[in-house]
N, C-alpha and C positions, 0 to 999 in steps of 0.2 A: 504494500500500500504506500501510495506516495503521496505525502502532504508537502502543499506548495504556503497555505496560508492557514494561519489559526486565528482566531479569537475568544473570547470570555464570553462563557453565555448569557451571563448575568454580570451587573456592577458591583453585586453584592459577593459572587465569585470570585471577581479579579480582585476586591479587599480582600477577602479570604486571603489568597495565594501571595497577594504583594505582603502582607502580616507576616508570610513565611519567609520572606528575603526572595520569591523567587518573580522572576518578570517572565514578561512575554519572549522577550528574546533568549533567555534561556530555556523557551517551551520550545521554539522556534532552533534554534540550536540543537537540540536533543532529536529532532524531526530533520533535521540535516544530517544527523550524524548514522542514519538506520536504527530505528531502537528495535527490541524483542516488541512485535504486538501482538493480542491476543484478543480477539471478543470476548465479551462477558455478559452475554445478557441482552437485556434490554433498558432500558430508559424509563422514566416512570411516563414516557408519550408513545411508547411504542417502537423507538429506533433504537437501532444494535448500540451499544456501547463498548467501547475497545479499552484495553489497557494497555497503557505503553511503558517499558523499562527501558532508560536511555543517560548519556554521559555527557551534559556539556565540554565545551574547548577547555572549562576551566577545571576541568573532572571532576565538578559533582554528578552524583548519580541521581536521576529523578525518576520518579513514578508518575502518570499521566495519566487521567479516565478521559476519555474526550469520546463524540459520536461524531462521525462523518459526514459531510455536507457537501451537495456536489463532489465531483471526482476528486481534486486535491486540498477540499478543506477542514478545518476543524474546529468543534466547538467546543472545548476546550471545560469539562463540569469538572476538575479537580486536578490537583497537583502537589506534590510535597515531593522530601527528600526518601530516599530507602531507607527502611529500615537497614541492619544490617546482615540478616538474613536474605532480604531481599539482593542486597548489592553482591553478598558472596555467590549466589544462583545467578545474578545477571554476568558478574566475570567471567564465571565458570560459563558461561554457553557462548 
């Protein structure tokens, strides 16, 4: 799956995630870089929901929930850092 452009679904989202230190460009980054993705589901509207495991240029590892929109977009319902369990399963693959 290729994502070309992301955005926050909500305003109340993109607080959430900037709270976390993390930006747009560092979603955006991690979506450059190939992450592990994986559906999970659905949405509480009906659309697939994916998960992404990925490493900005500055090598943190992020964890990503986004739904797809159009061919290469995304909307972007969640972000934070890995756990570390998470980031030793993301090295390892």
């Amino acid at each position: 799956m290729k994502i070309k452009r992301v955005y926050f679904a909500t305003e109340e989202i993109e607080d959430k995630i900037e709270r976390r230190d993390i930006s747009l460009n560092d979603i955006c980054d991690v979506f450059r870089r190939r992450p592990v993705i994986h559906v999970d589901g659905r949405d509480r509207f009906g659309n697939k929901k994916y998960f992404a495991w990925g490493q900005t240029r500055e090598g943190r590892h992020l964890f990503i929930v986004f739904v797809p929109e159009r061919p290469a977009d995304a909307r972007i319902i969640s972000a934070r850092n890995m756990t570390p369990r998470e980031k030793k399963r993301h090295i390892r693959s």
